[in-house]
PDBQT receptor file of N, H, CA, C and O in Angstrom, charges set to zero:
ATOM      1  N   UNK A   1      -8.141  -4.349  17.338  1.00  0.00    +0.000 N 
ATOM      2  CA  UNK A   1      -8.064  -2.926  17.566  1.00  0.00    +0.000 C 
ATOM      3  C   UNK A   1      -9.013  -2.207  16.614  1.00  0.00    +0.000 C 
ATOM      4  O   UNK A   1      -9.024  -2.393  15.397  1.00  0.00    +0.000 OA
ATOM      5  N   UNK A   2     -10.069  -1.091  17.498  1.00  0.00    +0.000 N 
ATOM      6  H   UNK A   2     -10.060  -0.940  18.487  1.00  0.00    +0.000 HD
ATOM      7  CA  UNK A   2     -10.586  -0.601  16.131  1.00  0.00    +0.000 C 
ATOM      8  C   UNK A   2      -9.873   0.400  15.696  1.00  0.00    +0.000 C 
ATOM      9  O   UNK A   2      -8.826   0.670  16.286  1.00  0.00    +0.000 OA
ATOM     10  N   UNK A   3     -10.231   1.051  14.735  1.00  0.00    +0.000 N 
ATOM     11  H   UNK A   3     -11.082   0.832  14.256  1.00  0.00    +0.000 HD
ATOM     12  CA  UNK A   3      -9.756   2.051  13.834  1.00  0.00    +0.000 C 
ATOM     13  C   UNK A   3     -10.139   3.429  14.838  1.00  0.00    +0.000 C 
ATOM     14  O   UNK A   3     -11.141   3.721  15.491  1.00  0.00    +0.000 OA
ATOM     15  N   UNK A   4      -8.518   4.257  14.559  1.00  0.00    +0.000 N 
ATOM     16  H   UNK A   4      -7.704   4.020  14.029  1.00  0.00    +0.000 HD
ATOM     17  CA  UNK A   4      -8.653   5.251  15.545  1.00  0.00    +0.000 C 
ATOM     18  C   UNK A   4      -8.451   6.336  14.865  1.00  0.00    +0.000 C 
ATOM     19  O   UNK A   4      -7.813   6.113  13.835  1.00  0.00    +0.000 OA
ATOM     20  N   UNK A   5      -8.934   8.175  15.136  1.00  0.00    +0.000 N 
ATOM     21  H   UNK A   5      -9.452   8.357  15.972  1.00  0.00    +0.000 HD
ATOM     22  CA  UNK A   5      -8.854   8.813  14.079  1.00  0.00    +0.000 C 
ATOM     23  C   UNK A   5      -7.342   9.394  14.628  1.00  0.00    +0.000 C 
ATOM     24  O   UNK A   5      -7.009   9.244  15.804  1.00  0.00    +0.000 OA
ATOM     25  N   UNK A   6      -6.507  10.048  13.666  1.00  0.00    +0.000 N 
ATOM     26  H   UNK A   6      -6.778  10.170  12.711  1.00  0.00    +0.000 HD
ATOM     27  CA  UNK A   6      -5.540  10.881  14.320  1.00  0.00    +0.000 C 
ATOM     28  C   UNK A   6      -5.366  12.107  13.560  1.00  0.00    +0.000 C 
ATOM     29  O   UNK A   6      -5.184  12.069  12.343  1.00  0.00    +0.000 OA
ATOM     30  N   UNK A   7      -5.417  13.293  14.278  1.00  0.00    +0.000 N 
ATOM     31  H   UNK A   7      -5.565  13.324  15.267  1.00  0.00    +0.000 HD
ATOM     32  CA  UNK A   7      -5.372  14.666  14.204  1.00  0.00    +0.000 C 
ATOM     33  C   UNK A   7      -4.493  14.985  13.545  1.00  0.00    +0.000 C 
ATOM     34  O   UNK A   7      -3.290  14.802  13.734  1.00  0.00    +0.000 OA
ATOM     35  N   UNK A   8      -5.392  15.859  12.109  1.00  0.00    +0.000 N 
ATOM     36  H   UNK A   8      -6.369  16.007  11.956  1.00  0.00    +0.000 HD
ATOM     37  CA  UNK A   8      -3.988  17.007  11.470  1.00  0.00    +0.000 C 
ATOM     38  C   UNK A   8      -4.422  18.275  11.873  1.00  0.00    +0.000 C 
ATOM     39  O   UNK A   8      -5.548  18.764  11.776  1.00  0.00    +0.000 OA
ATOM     40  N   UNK A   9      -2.845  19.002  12.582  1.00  0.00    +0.000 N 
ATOM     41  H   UNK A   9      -1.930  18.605  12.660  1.00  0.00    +0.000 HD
ATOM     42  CA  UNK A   9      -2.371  20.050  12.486  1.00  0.00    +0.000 C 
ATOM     43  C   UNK A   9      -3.255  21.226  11.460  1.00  0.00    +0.000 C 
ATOM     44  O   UNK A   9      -3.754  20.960  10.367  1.00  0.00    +0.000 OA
ATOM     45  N   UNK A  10      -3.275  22.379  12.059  1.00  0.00    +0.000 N 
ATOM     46  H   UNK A  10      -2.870  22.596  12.948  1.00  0.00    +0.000 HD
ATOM     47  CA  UNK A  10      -3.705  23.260  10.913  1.00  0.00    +0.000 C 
ATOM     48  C   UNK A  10      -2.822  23.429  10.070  1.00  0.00    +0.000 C 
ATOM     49  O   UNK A  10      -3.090  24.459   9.451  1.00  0.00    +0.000 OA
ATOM     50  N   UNK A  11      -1.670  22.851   9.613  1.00  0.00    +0.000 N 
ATOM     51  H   UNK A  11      -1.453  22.014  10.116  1.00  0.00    +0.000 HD
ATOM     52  CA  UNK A  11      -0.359  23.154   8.534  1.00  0.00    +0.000 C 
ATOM     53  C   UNK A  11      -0.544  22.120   7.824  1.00  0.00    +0.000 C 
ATOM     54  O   UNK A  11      -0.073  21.876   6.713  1.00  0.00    +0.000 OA
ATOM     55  N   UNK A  12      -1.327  21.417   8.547  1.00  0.00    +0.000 N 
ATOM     56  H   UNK A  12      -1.709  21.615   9.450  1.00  0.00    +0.000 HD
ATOM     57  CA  UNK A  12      -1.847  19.735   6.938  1.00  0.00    +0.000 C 
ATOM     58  C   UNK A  12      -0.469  19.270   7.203  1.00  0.00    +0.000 C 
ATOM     59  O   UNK A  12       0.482  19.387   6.430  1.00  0.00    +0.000 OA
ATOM     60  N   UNK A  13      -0.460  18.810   8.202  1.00  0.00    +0.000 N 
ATOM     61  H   UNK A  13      -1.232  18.715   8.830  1.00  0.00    +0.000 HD
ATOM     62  CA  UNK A  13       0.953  17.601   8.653  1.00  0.00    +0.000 C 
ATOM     63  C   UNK A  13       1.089  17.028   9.533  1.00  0.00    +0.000 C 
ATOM     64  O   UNK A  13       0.642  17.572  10.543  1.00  0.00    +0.000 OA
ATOM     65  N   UNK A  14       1.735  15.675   9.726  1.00  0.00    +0.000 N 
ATOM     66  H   UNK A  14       2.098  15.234   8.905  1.00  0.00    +0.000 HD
ATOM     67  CA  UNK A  14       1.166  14.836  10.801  1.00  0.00    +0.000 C 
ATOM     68  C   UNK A  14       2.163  14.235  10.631  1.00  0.00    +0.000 C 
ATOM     69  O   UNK A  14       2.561  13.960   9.498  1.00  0.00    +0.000 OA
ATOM     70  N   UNK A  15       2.918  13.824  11.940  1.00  0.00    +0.000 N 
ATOM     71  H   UNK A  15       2.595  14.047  12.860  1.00  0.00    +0.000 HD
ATOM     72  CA  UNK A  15       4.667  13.810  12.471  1.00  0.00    +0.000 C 
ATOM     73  C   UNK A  15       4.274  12.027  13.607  1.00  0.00    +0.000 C 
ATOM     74  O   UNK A  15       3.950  11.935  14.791  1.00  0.00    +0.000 OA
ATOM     75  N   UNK A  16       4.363  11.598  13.198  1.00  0.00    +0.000 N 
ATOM     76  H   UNK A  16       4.627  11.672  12.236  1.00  0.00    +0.000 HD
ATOM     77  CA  UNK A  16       4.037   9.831  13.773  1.00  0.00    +0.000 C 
ATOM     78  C   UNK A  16       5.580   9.493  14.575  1.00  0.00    +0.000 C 
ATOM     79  O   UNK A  16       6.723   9.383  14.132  1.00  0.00    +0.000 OA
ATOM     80  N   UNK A  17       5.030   9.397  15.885  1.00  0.00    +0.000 N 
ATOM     81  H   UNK A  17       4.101   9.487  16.245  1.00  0.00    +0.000 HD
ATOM     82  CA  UNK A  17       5.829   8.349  16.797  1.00  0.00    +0.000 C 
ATOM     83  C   UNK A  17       6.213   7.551  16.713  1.00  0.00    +0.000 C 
ATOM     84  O   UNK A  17       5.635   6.954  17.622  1.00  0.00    +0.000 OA
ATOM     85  N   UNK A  18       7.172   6.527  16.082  1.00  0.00    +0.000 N 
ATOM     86  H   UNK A  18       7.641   7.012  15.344  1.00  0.00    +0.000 HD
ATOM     87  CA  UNK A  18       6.845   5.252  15.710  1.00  0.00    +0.000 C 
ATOM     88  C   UNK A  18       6.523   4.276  17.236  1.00  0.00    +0.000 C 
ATOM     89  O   UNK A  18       5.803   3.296  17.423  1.00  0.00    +0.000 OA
ATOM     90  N   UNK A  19       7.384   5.034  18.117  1.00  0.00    +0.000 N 
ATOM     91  H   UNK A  19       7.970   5.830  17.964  1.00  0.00    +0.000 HD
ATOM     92  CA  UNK A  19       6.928   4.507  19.587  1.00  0.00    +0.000 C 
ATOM     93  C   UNK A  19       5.710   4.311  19.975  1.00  0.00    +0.000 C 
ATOM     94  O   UNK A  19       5.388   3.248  20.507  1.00  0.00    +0.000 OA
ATOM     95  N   UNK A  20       4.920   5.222  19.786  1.00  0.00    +0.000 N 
ATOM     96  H   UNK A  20       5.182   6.085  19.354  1.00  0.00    +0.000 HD
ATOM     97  CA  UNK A  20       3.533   5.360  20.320  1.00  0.00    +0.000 C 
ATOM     98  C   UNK A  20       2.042   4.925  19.256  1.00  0.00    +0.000 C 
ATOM     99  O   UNK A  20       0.853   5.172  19.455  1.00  0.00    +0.000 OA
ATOM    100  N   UNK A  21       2.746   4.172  18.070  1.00  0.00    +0.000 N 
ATOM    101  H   UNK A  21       3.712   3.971  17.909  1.00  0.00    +0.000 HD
ATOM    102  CA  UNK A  21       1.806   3.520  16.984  1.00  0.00    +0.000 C 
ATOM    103  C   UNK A  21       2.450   1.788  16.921  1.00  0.00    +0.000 C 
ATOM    104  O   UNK A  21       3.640   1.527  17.092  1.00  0.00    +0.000 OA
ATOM    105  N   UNK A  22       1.518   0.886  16.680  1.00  0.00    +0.000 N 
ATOM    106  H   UNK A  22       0.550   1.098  16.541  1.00  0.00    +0.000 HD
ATOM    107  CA  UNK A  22       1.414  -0.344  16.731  1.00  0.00    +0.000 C 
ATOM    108  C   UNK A  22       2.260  -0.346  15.578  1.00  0.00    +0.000 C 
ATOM    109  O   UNK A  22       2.337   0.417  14.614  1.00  0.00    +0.000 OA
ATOM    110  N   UNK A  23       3.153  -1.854  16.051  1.00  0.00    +0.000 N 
ATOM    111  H   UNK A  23       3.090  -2.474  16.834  1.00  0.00    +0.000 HD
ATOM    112  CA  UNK A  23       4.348  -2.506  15.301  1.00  0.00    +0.000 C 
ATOM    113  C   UNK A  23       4.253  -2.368  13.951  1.00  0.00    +0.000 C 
ATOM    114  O   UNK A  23       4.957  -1.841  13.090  1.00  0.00    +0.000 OA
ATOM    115  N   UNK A  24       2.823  -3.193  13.963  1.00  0.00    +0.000 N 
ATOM    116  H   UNK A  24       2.251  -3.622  14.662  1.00  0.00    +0.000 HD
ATOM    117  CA  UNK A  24       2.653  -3.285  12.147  1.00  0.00    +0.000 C 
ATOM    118  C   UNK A  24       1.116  -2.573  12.438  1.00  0.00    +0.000 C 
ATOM    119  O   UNK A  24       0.476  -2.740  13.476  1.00  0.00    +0.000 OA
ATOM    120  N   UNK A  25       0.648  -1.680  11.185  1.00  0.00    +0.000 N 
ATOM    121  H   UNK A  25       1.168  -1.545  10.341  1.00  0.00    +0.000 HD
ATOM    122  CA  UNK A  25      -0.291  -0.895  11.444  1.00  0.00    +0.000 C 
ATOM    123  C   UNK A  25      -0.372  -0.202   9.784  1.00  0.00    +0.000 C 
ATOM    124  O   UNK A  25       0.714  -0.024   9.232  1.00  0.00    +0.000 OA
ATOM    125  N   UNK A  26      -1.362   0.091   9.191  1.00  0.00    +0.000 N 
ATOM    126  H   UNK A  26      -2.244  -0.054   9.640  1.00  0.00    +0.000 HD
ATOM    127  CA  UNK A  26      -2.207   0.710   8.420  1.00  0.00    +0.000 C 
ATOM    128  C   UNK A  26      -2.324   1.925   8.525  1.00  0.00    +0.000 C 
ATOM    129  O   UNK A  26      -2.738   2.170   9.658  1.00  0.00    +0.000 OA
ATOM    130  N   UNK A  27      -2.096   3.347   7.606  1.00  0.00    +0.000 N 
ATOM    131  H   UNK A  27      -1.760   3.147   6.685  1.00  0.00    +0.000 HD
ATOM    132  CA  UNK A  27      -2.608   4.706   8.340  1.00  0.00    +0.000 C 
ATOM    133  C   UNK A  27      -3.276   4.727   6.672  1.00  0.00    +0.000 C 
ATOM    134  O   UNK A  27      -2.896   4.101   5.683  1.00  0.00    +0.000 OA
ATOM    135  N   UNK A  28      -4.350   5.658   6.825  1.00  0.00    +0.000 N 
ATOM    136  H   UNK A  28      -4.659   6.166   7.629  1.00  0.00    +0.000 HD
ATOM    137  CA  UNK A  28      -5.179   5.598   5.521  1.00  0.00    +0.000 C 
ATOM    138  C   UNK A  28      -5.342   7.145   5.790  1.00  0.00    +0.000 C 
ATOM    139  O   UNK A  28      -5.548   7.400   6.977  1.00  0.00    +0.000 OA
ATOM    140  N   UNK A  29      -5.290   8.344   4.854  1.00  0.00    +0.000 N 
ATOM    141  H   UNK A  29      -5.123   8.137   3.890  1.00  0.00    +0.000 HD
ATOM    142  CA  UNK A  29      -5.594   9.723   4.629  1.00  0.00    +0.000 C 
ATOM    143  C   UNK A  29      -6.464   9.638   3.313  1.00  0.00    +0.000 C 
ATOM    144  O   UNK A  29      -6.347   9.140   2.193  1.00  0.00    +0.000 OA
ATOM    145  N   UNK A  30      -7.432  10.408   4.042  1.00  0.00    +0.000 N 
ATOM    146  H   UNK A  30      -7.527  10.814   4.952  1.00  0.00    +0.000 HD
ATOM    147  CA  UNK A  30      -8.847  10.549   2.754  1.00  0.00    +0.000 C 
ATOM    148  C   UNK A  30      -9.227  12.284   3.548  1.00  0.00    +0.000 C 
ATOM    149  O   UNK A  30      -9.150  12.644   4.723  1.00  0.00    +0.000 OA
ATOM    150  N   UNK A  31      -9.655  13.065   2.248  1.00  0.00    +0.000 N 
ATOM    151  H   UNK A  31      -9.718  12.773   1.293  1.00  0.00    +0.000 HD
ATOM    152  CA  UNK A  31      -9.930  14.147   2.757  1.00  0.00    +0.000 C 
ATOM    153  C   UNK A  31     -10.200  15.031   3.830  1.00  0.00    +0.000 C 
ATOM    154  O   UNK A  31     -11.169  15.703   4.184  1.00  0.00    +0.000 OA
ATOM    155  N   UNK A  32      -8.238  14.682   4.531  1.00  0.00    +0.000 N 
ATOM    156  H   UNK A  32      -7.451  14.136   4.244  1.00  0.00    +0.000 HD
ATOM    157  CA  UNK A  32      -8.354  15.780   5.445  1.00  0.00    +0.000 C 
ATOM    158  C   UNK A  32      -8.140  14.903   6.604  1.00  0.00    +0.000 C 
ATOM    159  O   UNK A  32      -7.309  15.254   7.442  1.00  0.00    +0.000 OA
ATOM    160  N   UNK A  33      -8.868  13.668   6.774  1.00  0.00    +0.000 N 
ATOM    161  H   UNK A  33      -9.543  13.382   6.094  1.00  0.00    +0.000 HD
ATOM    162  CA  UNK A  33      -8.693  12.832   7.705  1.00  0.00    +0.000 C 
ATOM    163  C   UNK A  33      -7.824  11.633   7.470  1.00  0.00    +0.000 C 
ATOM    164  O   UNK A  33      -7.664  11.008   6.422  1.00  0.00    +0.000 OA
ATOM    165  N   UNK A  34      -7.217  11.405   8.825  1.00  0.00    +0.000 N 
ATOM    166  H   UNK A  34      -7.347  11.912   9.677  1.00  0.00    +0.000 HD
ATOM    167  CA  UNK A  34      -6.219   9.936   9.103  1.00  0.00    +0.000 C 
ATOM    168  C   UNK A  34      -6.686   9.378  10.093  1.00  0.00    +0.000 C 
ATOM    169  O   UNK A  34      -7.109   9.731  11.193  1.00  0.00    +0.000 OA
ATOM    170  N   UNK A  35      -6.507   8.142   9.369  1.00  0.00    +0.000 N 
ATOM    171  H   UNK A  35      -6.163   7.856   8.475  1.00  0.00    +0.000 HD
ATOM    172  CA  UNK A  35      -7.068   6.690  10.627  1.00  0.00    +0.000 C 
ATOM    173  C   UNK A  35      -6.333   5.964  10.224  1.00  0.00    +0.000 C 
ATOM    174  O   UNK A  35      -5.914   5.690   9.099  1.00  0.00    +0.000 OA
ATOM    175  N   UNK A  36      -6.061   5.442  11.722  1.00  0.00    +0.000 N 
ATOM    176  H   UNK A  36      -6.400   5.665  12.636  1.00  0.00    +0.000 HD
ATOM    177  CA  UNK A  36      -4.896   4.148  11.911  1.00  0.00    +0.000 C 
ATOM    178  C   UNK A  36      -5.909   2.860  12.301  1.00  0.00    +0.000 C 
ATOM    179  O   UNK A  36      -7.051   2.980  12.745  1.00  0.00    +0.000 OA
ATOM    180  N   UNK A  37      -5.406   1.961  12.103  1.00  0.00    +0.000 N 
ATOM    181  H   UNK A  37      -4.478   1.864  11.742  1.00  0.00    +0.000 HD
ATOM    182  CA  UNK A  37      -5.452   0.710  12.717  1.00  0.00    +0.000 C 
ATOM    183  C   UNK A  37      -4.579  -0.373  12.525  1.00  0.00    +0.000 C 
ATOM    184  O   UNK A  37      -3.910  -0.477  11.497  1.00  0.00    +0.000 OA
ATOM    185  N   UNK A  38      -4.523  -1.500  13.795  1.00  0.00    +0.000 N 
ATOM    186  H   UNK A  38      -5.066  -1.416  14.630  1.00  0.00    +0.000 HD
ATOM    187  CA  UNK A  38      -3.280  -2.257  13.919  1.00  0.00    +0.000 C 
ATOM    188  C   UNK A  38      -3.442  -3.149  12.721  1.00  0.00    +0.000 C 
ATOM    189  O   UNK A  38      -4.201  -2.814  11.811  1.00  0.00    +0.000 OA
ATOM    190  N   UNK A  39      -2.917  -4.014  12.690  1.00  0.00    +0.000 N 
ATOM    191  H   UNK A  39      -2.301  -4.286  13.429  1.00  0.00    +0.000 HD
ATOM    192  CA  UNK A  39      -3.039  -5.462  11.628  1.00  0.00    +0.000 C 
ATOM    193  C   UNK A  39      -3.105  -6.197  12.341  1.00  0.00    +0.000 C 
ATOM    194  O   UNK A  39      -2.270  -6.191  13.245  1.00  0.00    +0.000 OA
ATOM    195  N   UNK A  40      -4.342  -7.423  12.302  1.00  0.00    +0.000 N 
ATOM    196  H   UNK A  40      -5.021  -7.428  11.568  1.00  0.00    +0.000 HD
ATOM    197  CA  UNK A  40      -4.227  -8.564  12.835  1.00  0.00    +0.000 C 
ATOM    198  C   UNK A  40      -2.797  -9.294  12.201  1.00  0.00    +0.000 C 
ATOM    199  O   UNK A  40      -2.203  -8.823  11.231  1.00  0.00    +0.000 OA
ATOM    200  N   UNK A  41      -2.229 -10.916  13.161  1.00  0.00    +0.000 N 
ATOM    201  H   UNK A  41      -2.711 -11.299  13.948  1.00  0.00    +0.000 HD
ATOM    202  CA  UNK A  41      -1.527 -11.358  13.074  1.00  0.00    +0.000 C 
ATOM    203  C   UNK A  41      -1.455 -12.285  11.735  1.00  0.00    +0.000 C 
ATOM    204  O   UNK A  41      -0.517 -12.561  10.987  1.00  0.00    +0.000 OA
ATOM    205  N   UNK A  42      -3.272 -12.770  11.740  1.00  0.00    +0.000 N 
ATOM    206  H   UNK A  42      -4.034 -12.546  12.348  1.00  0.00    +0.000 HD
ATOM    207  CA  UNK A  42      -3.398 -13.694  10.471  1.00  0.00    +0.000 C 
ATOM    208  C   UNK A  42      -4.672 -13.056  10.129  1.00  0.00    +0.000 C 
ATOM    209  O   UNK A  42      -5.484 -12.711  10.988  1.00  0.00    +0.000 OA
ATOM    210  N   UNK A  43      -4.840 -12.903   8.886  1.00  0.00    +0.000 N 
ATOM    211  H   UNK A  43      -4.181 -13.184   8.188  1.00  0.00    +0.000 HD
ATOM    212  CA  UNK A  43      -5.837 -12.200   8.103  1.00  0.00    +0.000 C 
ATOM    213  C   UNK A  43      -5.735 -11.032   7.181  1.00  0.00    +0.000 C 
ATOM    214  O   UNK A  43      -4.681 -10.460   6.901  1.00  0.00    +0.000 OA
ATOM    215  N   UNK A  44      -6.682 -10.789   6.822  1.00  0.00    +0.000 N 
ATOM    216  H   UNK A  44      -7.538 -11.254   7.050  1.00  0.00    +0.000 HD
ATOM    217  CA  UNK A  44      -6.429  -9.661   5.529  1.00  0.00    +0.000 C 
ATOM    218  C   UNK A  44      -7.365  -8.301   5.817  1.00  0.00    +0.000 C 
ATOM    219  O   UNK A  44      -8.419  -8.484   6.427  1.00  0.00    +0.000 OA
ATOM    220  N   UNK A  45      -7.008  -6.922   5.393  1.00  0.00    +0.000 N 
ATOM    221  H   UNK A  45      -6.152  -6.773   4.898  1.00  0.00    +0.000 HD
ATOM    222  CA  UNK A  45      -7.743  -5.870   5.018  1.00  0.00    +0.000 C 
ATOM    223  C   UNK A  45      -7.998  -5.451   4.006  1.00  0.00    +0.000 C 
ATOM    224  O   UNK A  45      -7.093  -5.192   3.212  1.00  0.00    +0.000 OA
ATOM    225  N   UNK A  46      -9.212  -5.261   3.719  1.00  0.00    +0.000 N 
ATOM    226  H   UNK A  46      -9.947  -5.471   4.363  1.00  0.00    +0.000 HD
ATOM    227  CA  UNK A  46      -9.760  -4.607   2.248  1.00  0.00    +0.000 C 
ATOM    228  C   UNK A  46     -10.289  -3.139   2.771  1.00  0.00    +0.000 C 
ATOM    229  O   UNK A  46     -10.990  -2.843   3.739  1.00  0.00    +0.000 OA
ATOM    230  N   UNK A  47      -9.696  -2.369   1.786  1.00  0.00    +0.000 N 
ATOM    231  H   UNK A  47      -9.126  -2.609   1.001  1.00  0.00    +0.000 HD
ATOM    232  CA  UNK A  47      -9.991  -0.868   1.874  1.00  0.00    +0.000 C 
ATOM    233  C   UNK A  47     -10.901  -0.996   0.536  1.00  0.00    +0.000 C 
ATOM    234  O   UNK A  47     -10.629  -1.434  -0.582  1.00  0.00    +0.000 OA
ATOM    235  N   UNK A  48     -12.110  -0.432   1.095  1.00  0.00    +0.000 N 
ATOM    236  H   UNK A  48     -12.331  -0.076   2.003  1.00  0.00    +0.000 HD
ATOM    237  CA  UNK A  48     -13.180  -0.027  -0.081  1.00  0.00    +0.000 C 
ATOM    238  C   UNK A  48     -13.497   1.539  -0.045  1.00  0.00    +0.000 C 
ATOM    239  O   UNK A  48     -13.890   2.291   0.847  1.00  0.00    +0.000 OA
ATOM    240  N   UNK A  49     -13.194   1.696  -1.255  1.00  0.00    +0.000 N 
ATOM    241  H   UNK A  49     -12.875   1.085  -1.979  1.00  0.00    +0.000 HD
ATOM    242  CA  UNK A  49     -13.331   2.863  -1.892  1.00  0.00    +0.000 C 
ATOM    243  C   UNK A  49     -14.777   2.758  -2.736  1.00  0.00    +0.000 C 
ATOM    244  O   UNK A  49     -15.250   1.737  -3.234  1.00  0.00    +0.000 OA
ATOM    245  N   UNK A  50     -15.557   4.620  -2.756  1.00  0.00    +0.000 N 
ATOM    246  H   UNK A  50     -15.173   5.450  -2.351  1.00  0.00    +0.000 HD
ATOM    247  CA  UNK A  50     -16.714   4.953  -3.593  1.00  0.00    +0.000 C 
ATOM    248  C   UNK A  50     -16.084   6.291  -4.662  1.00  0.00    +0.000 C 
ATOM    249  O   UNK A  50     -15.643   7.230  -4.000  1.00  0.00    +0.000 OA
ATOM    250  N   UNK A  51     -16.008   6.450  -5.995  1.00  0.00    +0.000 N 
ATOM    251  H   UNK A  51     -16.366   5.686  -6.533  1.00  0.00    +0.000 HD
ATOM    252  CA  UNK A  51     -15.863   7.810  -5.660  1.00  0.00    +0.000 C 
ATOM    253  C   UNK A  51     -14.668   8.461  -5.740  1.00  0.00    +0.000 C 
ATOM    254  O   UNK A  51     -14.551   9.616  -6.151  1.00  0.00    +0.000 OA
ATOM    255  N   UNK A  52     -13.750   7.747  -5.353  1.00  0.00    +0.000 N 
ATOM    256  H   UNK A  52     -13.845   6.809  -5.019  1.00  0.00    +0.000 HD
ATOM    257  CA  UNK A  52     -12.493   8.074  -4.887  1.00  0.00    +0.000 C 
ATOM    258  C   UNK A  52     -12.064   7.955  -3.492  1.00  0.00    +0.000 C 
ATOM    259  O   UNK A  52     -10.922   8.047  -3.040  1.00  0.00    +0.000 OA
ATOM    260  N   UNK A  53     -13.281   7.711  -2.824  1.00  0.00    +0.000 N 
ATOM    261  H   UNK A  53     -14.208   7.636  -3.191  1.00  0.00    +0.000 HD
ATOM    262  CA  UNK A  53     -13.154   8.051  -1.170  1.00  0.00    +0.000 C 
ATOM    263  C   UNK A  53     -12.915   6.851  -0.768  1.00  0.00    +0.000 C 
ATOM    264  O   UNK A  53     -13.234   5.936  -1.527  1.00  0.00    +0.000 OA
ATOM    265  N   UNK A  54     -12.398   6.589   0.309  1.00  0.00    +0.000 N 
ATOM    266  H   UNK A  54     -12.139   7.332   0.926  1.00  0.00    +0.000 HD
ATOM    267  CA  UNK A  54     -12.639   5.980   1.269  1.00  0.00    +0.000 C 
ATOM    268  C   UNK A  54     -13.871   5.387   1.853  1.00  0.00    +0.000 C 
ATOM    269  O   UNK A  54     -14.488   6.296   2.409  1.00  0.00    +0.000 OA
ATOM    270  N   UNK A  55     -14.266   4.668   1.924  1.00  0.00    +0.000 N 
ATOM    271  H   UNK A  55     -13.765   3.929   1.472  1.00  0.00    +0.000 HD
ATOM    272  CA  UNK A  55     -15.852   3.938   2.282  1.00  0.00    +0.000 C 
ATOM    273  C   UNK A  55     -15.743   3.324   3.812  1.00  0.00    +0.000 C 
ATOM    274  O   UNK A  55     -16.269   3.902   4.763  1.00  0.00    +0.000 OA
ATOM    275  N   UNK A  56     -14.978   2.045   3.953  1.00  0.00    +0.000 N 
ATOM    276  H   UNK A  56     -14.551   1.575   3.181  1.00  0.00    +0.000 HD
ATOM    277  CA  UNK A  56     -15.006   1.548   4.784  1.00  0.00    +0.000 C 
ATOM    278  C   UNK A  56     -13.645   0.613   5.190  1.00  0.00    +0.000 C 
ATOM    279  O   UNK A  56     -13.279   0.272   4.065  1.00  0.00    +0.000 OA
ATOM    280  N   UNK A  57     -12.747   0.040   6.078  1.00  0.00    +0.000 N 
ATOM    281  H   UNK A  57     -13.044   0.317   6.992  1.00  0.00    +0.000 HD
ATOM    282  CA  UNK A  57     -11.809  -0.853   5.929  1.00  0.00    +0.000 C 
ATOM    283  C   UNK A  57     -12.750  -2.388   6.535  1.00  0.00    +0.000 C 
ATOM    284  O   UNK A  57     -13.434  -2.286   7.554  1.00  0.00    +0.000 OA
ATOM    285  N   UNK A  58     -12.676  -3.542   5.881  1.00  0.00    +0.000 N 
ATOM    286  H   UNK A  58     -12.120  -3.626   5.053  1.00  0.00    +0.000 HD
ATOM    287  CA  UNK A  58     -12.984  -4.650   6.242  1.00  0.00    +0.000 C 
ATOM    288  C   UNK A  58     -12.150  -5.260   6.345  1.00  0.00    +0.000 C 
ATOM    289  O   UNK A  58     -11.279  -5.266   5.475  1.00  0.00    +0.000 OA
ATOM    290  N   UNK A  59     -12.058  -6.166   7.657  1.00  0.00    +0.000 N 
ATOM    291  H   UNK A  59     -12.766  -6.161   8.364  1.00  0.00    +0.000 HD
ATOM    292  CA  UNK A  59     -11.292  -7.243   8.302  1.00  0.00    +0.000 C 
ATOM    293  C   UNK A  59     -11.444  -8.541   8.138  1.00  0.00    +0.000 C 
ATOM    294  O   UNK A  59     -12.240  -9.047   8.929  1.00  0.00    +0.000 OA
ATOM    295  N   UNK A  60     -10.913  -9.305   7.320  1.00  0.00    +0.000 N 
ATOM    296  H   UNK A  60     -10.266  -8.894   6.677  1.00  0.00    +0.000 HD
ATOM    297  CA  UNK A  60     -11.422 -10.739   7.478  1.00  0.00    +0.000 C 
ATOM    298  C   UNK A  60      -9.883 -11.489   7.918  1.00  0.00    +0.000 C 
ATOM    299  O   UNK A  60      -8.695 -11.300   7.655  1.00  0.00    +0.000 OA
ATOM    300  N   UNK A  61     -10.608 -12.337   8.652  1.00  0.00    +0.000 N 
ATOM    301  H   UNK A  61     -11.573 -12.490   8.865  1.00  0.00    +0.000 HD
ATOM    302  CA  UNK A  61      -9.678 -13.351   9.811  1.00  0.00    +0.000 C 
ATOM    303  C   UNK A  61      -9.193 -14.675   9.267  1.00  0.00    +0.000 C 
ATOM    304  O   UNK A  61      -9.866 -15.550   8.723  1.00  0.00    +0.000 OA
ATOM    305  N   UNK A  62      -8.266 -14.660   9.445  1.00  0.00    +0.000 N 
ATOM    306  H   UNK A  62      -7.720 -13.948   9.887  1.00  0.00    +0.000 HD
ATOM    307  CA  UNK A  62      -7.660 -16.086   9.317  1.00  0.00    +0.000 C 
ATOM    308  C   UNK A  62      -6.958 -16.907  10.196  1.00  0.00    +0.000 C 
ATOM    309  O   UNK A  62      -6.959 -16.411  11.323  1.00  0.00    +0.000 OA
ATOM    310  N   UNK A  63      -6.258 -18.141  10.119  1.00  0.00    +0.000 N 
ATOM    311  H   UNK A  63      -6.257 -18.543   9.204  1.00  0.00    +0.000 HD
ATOM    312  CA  UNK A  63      -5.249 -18.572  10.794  1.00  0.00    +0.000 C 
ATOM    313  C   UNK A  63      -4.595 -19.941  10.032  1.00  0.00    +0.000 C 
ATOM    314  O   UNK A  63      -5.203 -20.806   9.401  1.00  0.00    +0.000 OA
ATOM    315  N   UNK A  64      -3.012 -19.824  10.336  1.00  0.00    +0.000 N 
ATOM    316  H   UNK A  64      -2.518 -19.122  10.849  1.00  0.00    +0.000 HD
ATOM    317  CA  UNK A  64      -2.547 -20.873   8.972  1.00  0.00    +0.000 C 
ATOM    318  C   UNK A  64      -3.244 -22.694   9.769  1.00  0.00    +0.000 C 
ATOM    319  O   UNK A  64      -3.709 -22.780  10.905  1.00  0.00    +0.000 OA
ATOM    320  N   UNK A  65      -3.171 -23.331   9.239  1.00  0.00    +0.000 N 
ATOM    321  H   UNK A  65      -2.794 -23.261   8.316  1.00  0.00    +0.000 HD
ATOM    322  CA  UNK A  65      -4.098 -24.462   9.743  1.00  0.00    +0.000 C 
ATOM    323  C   UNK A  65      -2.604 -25.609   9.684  1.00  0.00    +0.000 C 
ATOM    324  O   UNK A  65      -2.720 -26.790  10.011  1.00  0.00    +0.000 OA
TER     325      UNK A  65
């Protein structure tokens, strides 16, 4: 799944479905903006930060052997 943005409100608040967002899932808020994305089943996410900010999320894959 890629990373999807989701809309704040002009009141700076954001009210989540749990129905309508993936089981297990990530939400990341960096100035002003929120992005979701799911979690793979096997593997890891690295959130890289510059700054303070938010940069990029990287996905690396796994599977137990």
């Amino acid at each position: 799944m890629k990373i999807q943005d989701i809309e704040i409100n002009g009141w700076n608040r954001r009210e989540f479905d749990i129905m309508d967002i993936p089981s297990s899932c990530v939400i990341v808020i960096c100035d002003g903006k929120a992005k979701i994305r799911e979690l793979p089943p096997f593997g890891e996410y690295k959130i890289v930060t510059h700054q303070g900010k938010m940069k990029r999320m990287r996905r690396e894959d796994g599977e137990e052997f």
